[in-house]
C-alpha positions as CSV (number, residue, x, y, z in Angstrom):
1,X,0.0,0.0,0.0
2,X,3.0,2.4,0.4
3,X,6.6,2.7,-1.0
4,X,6.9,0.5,-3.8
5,X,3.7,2.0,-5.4
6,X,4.9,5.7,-5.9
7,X,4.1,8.7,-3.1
8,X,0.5,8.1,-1.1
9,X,-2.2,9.3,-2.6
10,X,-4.4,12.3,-1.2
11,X,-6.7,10.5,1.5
12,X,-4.1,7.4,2.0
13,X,-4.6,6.6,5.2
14,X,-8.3,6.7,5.8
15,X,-8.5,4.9,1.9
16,X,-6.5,2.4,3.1
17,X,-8.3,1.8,6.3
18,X,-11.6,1.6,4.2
19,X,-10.1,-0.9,2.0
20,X,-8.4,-3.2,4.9
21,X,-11.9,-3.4,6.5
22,X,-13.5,-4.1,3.2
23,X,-11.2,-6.7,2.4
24,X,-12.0,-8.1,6.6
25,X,-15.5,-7.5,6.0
26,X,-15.4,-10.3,2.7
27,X,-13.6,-12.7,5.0
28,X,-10.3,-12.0,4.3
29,X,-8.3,-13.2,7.4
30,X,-4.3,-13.2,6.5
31,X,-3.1,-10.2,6.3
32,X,0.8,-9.9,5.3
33,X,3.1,-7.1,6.1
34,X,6.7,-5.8,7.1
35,X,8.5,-2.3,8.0
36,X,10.6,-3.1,4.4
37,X,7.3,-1.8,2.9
38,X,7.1,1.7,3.8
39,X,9.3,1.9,5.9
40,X,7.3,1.2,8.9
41,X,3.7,2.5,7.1
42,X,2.0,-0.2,6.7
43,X,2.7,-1.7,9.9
44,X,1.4,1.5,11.7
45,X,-1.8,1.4,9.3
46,X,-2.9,-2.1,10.3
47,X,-2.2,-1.2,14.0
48,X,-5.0,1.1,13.3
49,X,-7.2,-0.7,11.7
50,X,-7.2,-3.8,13.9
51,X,-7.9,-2.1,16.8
52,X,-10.7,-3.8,18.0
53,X,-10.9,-6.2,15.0
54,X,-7.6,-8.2,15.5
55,X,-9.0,-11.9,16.4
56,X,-10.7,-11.6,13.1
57,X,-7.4,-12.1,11.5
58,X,-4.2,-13.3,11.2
59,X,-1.5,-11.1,10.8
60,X,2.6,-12.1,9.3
61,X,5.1,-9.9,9.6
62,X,9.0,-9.6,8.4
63,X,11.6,-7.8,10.4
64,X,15.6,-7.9,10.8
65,X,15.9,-6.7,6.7
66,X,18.0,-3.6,5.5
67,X,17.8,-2.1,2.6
68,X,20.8,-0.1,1.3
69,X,20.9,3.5,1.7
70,X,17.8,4.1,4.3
71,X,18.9,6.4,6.9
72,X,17.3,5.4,9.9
């Protein structure tokens, strides 16, 4: 949803959130994710959304990868 796909969009975040709780709402239970794809972005976003919704879902996550020439 962020980084790979060119700059955010006007209205990213609360687009996003209304897609994510779409896609919950049509029984879509894995959700996939990892600070490599935003940096950090995405994570933050479903930390939003599953706020009150997380044992609706199941949630993988990557971590402990670098990419060259972020400054962190």
């Amino acid at each position: 949803m962020s980084f790979f796909y060119g700059a955010p969009i006007p209205n990213f975040e609360s687009d996003m959130i209304k897609l994510i709780h779409h896609a919950i709402d049509s029984n879509v239970t894995f959700l996939d994710t990892s600070d490599i794809y935003g940096p950090f972005t995405n994570e933050l976003l479903l930390g939003k959304v599953l706020k009150g919704r997380k044992e609706n879902v199941q949630l993988a996550t990557k971590f402990g990868r670098r990419i060259c020439g972020w400054e962190e």
